[in-house]
N, C-alpha and C positions, 0 to 999 in steps of 0.2 A: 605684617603677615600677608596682602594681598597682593604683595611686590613678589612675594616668592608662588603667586599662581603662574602659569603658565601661560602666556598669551599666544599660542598656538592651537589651545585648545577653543578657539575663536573660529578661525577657519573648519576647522572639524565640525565646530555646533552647527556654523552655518552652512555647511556640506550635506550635513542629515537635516535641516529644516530643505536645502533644496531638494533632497529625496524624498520629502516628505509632500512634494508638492507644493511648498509657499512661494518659491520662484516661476511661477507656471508651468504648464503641462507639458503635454506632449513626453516623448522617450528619452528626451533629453537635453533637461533645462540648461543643461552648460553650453549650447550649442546657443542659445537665444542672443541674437545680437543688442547688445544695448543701446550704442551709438556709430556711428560712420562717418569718417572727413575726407570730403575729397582735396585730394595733395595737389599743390605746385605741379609735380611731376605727372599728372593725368591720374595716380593710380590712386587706388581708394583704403583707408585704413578702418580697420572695421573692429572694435573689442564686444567680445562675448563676453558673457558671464564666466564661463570658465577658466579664460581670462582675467578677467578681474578678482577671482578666486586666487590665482597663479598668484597676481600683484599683490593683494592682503597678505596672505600666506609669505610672500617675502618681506614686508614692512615689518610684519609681527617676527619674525626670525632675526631682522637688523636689531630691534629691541634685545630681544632673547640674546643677542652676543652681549650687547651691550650691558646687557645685567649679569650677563657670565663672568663679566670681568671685577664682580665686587671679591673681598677676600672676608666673609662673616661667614658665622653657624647658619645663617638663611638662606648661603649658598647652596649648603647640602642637599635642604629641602631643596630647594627650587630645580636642582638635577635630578632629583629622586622625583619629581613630581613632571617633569618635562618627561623620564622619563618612562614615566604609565602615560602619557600623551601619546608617546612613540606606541609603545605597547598594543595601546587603544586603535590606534591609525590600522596596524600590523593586523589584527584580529579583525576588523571590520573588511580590510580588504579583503582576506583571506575568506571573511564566511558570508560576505555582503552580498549579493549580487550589483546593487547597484553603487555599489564600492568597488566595485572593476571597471572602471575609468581612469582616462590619465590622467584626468586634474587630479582626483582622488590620489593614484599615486605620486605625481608633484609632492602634494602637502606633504604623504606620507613620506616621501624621502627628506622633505626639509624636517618634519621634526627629527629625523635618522639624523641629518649633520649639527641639529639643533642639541642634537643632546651629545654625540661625538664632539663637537665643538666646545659645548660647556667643560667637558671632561676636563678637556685636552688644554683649555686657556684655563682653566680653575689650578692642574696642576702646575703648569708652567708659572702663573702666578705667586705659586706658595713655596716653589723651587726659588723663585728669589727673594723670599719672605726668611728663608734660613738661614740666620746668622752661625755661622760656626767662628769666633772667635776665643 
């Protein structure tokens, strides 16, 4: 049962605790630098948080294929429930104010291909699941 939760809605939680203020202050916690390498090449690499938001948010979507590809009744759930994640994302940005960000919308397009994705490799999976002999 908690194979078919959605791990998407991970970067979401942790999106509204950073709007919530637990990543620090200011107008806008996604801008905070976390750490900085200066390069070989003079120049300097530097990851924000909103950044590191972008990374999560992709890790948890390489998973999310990866369990798109089972062929069980838990698969169902598991796109039906990815896709109230999507839903969720859609509706926050739409009525959020501090959900009109582009990392916000990043994530929200990854559960969009997160859930197009499962669709689309679930049917193709059960298209060669039919025997017609």
């Amino acid at each position: 049962m908690l194979a078919s939760i959605p791990l998407l809605i991970v970067p979401f939680i942790l999106y509204n605790l950073g709007l919530a203020g637990l990543f620090g202050g200011g107008a806008d916690p996604w801008a905070n630098e976390i750490f900085s390498v200066s390069m070989m090449s003079g120049g300097v690499f530097s990851m924000t948080l909103g950044d590191l938001m972008a990374l999560i948010g992709l890790a948890f979507f390489f998973i999310e294929i990866l369990k798109s590809t089972r062929t069980s009744n838990a698969s169902i759930l598991d796109h039906l429930l990815s896709t109230f994640v999507f839903v969720a994302f859609l509706v926050e940005f739409l009525l959020v104010r501090g959900a009109a960000h582009s990392v916000f919308f990043i994530l929200m397009v990854i559960a969009l291909i997160d859930v197009l994705a499962g669709f689309s490799v679930s049917i193709r999976s059960a298209g060669r699941d039919v025997n017609l002999s």
